[in-house]
N, C-alpha and C positions, 0 to 999 in steps of 0.2 A: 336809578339805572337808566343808562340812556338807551332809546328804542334804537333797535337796527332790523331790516327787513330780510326774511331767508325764505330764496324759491324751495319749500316741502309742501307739496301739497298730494291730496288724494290720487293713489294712481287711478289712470282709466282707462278700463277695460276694453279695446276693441275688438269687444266679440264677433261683430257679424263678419269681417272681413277677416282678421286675423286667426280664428278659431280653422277656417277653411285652410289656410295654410301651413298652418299648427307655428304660424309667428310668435304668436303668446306664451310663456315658460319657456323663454328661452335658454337653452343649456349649455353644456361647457363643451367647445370645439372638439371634437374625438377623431373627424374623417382623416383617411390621409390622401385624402385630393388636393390637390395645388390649390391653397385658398389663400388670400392675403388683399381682403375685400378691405376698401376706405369708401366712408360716406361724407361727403361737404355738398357747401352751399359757392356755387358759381353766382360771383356776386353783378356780374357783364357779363351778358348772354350771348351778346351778338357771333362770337366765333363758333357758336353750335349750330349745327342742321341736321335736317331730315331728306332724306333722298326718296322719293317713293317710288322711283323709277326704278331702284336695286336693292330697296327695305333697307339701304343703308344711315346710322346715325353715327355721327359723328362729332365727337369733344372738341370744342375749339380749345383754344389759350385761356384758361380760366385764373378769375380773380377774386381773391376772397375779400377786398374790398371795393364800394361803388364809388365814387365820389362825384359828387355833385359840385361845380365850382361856383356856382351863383345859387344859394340858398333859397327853399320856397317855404314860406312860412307857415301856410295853409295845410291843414293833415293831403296826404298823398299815398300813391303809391309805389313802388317800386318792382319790377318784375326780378324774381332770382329762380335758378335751377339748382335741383339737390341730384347731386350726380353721384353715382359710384362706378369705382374701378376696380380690376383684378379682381373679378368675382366669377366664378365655374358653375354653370346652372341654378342662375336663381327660381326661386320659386314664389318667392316674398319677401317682403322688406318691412322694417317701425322705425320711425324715427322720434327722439324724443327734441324738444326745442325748450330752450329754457331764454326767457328774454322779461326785456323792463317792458310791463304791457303801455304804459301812459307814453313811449316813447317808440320803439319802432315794435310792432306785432304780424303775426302772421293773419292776413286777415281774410284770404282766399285760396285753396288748392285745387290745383289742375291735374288729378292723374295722369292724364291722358292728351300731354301738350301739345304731340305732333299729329298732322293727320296725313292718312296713308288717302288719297285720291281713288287710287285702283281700286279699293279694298272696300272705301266709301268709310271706312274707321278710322277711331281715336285713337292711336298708341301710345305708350313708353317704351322706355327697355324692358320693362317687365312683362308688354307682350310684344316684343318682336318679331319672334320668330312666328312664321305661319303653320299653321295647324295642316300639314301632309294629307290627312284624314277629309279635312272639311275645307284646305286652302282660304284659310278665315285668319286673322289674328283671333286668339284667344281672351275672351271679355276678362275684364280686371272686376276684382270684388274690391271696394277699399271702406278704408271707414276714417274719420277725423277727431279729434276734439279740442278745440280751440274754444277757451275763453271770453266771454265779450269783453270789451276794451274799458278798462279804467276811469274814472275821473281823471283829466290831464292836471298834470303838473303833481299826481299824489306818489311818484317813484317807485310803481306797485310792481312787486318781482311777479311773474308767470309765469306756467307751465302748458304747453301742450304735445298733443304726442296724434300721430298718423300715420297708414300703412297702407298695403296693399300687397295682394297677389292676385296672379291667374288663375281662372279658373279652372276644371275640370280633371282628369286625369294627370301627372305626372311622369315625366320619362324626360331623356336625358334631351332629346332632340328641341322639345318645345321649353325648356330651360334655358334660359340664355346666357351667354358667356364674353365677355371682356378683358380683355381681348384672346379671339380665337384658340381654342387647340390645336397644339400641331395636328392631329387630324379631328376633324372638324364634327359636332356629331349631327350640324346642319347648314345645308350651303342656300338658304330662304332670307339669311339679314348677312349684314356685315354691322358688326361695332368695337372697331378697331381700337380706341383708345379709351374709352369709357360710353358708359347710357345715362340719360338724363331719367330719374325716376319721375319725378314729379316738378310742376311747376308752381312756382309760390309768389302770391302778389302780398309781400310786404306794405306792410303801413306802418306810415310815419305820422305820428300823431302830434297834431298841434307845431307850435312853431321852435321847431331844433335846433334853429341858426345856430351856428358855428361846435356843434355839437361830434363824435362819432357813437353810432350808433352799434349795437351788436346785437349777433341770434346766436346763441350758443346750441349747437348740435352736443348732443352731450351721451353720456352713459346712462347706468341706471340711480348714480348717488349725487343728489339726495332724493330723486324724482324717479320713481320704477312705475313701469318697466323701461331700460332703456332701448338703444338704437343699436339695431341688428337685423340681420336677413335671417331670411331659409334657403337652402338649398338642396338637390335629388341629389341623392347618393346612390343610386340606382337599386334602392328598394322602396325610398319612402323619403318622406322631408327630413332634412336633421337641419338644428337652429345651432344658432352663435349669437350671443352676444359681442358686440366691439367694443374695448377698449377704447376711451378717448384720446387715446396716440394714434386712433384709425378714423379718428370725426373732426372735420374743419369745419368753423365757424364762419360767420357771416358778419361783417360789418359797412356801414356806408356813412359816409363824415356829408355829412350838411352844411356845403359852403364852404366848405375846409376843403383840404386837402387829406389826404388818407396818413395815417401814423404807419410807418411800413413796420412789419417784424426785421430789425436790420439784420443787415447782413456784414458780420463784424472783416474787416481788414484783417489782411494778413500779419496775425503778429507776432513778436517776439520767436522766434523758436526756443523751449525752453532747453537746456541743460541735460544731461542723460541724471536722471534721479540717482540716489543711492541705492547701494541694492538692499529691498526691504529688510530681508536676515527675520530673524523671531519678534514676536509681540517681545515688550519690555518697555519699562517704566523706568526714566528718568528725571533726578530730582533735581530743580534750577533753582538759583537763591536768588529771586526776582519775585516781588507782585505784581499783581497784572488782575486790571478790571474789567478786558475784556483780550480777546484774541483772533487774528484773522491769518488766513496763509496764502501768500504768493505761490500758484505755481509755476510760475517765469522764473523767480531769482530763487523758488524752493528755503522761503522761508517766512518763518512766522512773526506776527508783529504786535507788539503790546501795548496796551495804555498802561502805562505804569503812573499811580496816585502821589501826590505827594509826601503822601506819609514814603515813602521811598527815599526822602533825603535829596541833599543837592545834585546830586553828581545825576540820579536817575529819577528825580520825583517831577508828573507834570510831563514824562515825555513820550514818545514815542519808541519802544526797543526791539530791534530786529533781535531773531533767536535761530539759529540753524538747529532745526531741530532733530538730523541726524546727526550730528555730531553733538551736538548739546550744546553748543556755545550761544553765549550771550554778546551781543553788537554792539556798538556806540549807539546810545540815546541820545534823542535829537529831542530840546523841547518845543513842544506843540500846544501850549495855553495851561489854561486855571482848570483844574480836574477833568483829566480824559479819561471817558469811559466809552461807550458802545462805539466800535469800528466796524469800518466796512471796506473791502478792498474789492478793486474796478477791475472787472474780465480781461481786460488786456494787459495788467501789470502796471498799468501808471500809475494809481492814486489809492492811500488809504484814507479814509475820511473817520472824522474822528469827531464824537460830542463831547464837548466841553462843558461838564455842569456848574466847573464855576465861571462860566461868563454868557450861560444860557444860548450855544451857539453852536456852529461844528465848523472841521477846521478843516482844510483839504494838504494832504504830505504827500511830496514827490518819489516816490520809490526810489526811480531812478538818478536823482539829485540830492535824495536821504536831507531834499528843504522842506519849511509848511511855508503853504500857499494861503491859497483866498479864503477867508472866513468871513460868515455869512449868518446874521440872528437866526432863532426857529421861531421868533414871535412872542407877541404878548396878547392875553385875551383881553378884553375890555372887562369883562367881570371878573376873571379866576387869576388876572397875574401872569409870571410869565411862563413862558412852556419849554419845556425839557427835551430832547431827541431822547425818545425810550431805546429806538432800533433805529438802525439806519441800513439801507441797502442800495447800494451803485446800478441803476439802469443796465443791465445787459446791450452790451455792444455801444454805449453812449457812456464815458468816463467822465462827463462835465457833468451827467445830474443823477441825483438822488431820490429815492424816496425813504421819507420819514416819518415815524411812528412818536406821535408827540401825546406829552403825559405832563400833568401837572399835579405836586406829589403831596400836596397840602389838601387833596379832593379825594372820592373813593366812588363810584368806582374815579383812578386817575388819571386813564387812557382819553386825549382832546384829539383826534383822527387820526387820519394817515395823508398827507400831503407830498408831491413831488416836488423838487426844486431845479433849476435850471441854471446851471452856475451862481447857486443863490438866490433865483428869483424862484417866486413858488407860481406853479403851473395850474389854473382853477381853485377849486374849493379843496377844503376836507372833507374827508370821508370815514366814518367807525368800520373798520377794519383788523381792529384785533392789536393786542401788543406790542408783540416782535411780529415780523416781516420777512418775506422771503418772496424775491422772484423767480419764473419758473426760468426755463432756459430761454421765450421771449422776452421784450420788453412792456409785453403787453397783458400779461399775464400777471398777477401778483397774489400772493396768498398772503392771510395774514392769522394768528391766533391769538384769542382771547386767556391769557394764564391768570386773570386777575379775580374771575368770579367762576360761578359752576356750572353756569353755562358752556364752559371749554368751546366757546364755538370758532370751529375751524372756515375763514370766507376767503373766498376766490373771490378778485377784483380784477377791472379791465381796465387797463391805462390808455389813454388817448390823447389827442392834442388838445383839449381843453378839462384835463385831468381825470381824476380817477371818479368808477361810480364802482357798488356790490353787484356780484353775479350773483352769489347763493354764498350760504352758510350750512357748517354741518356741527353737528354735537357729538358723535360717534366716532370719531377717529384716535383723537390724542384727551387727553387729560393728563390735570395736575399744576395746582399750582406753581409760579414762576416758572415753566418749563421755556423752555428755548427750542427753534426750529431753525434748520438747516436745511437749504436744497442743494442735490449734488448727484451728476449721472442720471437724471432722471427720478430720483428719491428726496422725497422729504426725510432728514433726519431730527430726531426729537433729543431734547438732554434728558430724558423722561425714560429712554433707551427704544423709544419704537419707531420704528421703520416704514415707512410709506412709498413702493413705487407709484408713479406717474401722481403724486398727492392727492390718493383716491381711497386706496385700502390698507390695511394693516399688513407690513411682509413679515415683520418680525421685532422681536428686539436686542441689544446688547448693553455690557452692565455700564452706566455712566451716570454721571451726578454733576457735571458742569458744562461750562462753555465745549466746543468742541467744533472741530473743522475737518470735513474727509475731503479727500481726493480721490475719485476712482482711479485717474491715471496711474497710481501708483499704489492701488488697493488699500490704502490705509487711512485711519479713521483717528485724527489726534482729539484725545479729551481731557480736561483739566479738571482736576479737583484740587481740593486744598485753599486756602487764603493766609494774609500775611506774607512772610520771606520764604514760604516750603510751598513752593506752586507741582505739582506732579505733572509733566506731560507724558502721558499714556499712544504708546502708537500700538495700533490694534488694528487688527484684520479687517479690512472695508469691504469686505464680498467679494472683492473684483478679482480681474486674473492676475497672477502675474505678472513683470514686465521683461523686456531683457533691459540689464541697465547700459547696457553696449548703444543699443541704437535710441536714438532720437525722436521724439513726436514730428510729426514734416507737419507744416506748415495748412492752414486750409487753402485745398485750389480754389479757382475763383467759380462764380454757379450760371448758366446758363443767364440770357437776358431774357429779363423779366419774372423769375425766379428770386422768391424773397429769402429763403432761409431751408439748411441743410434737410428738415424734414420734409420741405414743399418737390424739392428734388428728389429723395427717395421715394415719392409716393409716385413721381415722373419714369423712375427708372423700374420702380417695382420691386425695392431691392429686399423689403422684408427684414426681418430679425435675424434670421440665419442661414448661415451657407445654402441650404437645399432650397429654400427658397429665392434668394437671387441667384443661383444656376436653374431653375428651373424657368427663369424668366428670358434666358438667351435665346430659344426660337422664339420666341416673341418679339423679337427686337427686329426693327426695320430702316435702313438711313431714312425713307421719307417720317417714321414717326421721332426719330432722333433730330431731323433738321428741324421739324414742324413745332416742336419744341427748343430749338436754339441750341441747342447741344452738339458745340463743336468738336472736331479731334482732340483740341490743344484742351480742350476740358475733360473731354472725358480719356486723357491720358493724365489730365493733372490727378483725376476721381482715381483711376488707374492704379497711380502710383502711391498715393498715399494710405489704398488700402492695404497693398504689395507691403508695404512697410510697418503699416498697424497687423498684420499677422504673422511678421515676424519680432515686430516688438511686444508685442502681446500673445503670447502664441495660442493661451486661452482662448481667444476673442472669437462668437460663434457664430460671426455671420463677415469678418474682413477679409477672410480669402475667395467668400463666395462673389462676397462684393465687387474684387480685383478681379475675379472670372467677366464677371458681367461687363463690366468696365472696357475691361478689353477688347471683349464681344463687338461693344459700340464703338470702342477705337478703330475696330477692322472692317467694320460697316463703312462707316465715315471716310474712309482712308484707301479701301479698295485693298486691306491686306485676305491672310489670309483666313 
């Protein structure tokens, strides 16, 4: 069995500070106050300040990564701020941090970064606002637990976890808020765009050169308790736990340059789908070893085996899978098995098991392209692509799940490749593979032993390294994982949003490919010439088949990717939420953020048209509210 490392460790308790604000056992959101709080790590400090002339704090341009362009080899430190936003009376905060201790760790905390001169105090956001009563900021109680630092170079995953509130009574006035209520319930600070909780001096241990580094701000799985506030509801504290679609991480590249989350080019417009009509099950007289779906050209693509015969064995075959037809196969090499196909509609990549390699096919030229080995071990032979998955927003490179099948366990890592060149080491990361919607993000699942262990990995410029590992989520031997909308899907039939908890399952028993676009979930069972392609309900809305997906507008400069932007706008999951964010909205915090008309008319328009092509859809018309909110700002309408 080969060893792999998983951040679980002993939660801890931060009684003395968190007890006080009843941060601990945190519960499931119930208020109906305007909440839609995010916590990250400000990786460049410098555009933050303190005003103590007007108690005002203010969020500069924030970066979730540092980068150092001349490498310092010497352990060091780096200064970062853990900031949140869109939060209505807090009262306390916990954050959980999950990170490689031997490589960067939390090594110091600042509660209390800024200092108020006037006041002769230490502050945060967390005590802001002045106590009316005593004209004092209110003392912060906090508590820590961090780790000591590893032996260097031993790859050791850790955990720590930190918090704070204020002390003393609660009520809404000394609760602080980001940004403002329309009416205010105290005019003693201003923190217009966000508060800085705490300040944190990272360290970098030992010599990283050309390395990136990470601090995952995380939830509560695999490591509880997670990262969450408290806040007055105007009897008493109520807690929330955050979802890690509401906690951005931290990274700093050492010498390097930073790996961006891209930001993919506008592409293809796809086609108006067919209209879904009823579940139903149609039978193609084609094998197929594995299966992938374009949603640009809205169709499916197969590795068909040689046992298939001249005409289709050895190739690659397109399948309209509403209509049912079958396409001209193109051959694509000596046994194709595991596909993969690239976010923008150019390339399906395809493992070749008889010539130990993968092969790259043009969609839109329906040619193959560049073929590229997956290696040979010096001890075991040569190595197999088990999985393969296309880079999000980067269609030249891959990442591969390599297996050698004469061994047991016979999973040999998970390696990126770069039009064929492979990018660092390998890494043990699980069988089959899946990336999330960045490119930096990957998960990956172990189907081969009983461990079932489900690991989150972080892609970087000089490849991949383990975040954590889980045991608890999917089982079953040979199972297959799918990411899509947000959800991991399993061929096991279970269902995982944000690839964290269990949402559900449905009935399946093979390969399988959803599309929320178009709410449907294609699965295949059967083998030999009687393949079944199964189209079933994907959760999703509706669509109308009339109108068209529009294109992504382009995002504010300096803005890496569609969710860094929503956390800018404040737009939330749904309607009531980004309309409750329009008097909040200001040209000076729209321009200060780069957010031009011609952008936020493109944002504009494309939700305007996702709520009429999805009429389902629970947050695009609020969104197109908002939008336009900032188009009239900007613009001088009305």
């Amino acid at each position: 069995m080969k060893a792999r490392s998983r951040i679980v460790l002993p939660a801890v308790v931060l009684a003395t500070a968190l007890a006080a604000a009843a941060v601990l056992g945190l519960g499931h959101f119930t208020s109906q106050a305007v909440q839609n709080p995010t916590m990250f790590l400000d990786m460049v400090t410098t555009g933050t300040t303190y005003d103590d002339s007007t108690n005002t704090m203010t969020v500069g341009s924030t970066d979730n990564c540092l980068t150092s362009p001349t490498a310092n080899a010497a352990t060091h430190v780096h200064q970062a701020h853990l900031v949140i936003q869109n939060v209505e009376d807090l009262v306390g905060w916990q954050v959980r941090l999950n990170y490689i201790g031997d490589k960067m760790r939390p090594n110091t905390i600042n509660f209390a970064p800024f200092t108020d001169s006037l006041q002769a105090q230490n502050i945060s956001f967390n005590n802001l606002p002045i106590d009316q009563s005593t004209f004092v900021h209110r003392d912060l109680v906090t508590a820590s637990s961090i780790p000591a630092a590893p032996a260097d170079g031993t790859n050791t995953p850790q955990t720590a976890s930190l918090g704070a509130s204020y002390n003393g009574a609660q009520n809404f006035a000394i609760s602080a808020d980001t940004p403002a209520k329309a009416v205010p319930d105290d005019s003693s600070y201003s923190a217009p765009n966000g508060g800085v909780l705490a300040g944190l001096a990272l360290q970098v241990v030992g010599d990283e050169s050309g390395n990136q580094l990470f601090m995952d701000v995380d939830d509560g799985s695999p490591n509880s308790p997670g990262s969450g506030i408290a806040f007055f509801n105007g009897s008493g504290s109520q807690e929330v736990f955050l979802p890690s679609s509401s906690l951005g991480d931290g990274f700093h590249a050492e010498g390097i340059g930073c790996q961006p989350t891209p930001t993919p080019t506008s592409p293809p417009t796809p086609p108006p789908p067919g209209t879904p009509g009823p579940d139903r099950i149609q039978q193609l007289n084609i094998p197929a070893n594995d299966l992938v779906y374009d949603r640009f050209s809205q169709k499916l693509y197969a590795s068909v085996p040689s046992t298939a015969g001249e005409d289709r064995g050895n190739s690659i075959t397109p399948i309209d899978p509403f209509a049912g037809a079958i396409g001209s196969s193109v051959f694509i090499g000596s046994e194709p098995a595991r596909l993969a196909v690239s976010d923008d509609g150019k390339y399906v990549y395809a493992a070749l098991n008889g010539a130990t390699s993968i092969r790259r096919f043009d969609i839109q030229s329906q040619t193959a392209g560049l073929e590229f080995p997956t290696g040979v071990d010096r001890y075991d032979g040569p190595l197999f692509a088990e999985d393969i998955e296309v880079l999000p927003g980067n269609s030249s490179a891959v990442a591969v799940s390599l297996k050698n099948p004469w061994f047991s366990p016979r999973r040999e890592g998970v390696a990126v490749y770069d039009d064929g060149v492979m990018r660092g080491n390998r890494v043990i990361g699980g069988n089959v593979i899946e990336f999330s919607d960045s490119s930096s993000k990957l998960y990956g699942y172990d189907n081969e032993s009983t461990g079932f262990e489900f690991t989150r990995m972080l892609l970087g410029p000089s490849g991949l390294s383990v975040i954590d590992n889980n045991s608890n989520l999917i089982s079953g031997f040979g199972v297959d994982i799918e990411y899509e909308g947000g959800r991991i899907y399993a061929t096991s039939g279970t269902v995982i949003p944000d690839a964290r908890t269990v949402l559900g399952t449905f009935p399946a028993t093979g390969p399988l490919e959803a599309d929320s676009g178009v709410g449907r979930t294609f699965f295949v069972s059967g083998s030999g010439p009687n393949v079944r392609i199964s189209v079933g309900s994907g959760g999703g809305a509706r669509i109308n088949p009339n109108i068209p997906r529009a294109p992504p507008p382009p995002l504010p400069e300096g803005v890496r990717n569609k969710a860094e932007f929503g956390r800018i706008m404040g737009w939330g999951r749904t309607n009531a939420v980004a309309r409750a964010q329009i008097p909040n909205l200001s040209k000076e915090y729209l321009e200060a953020h780069n957010v031009t008309p011609e952008i936020a008319k493109g944002w504009r328009d494309l939700y305007a048209n996702e709520a009429l092509r999805v009429p389902g859809n629970p947050s695009a018309a609020g969104r197109a509210d908002l939008m336009q909110a900032a188009y009239d700002l900007l613009t001088g309408g009305p």
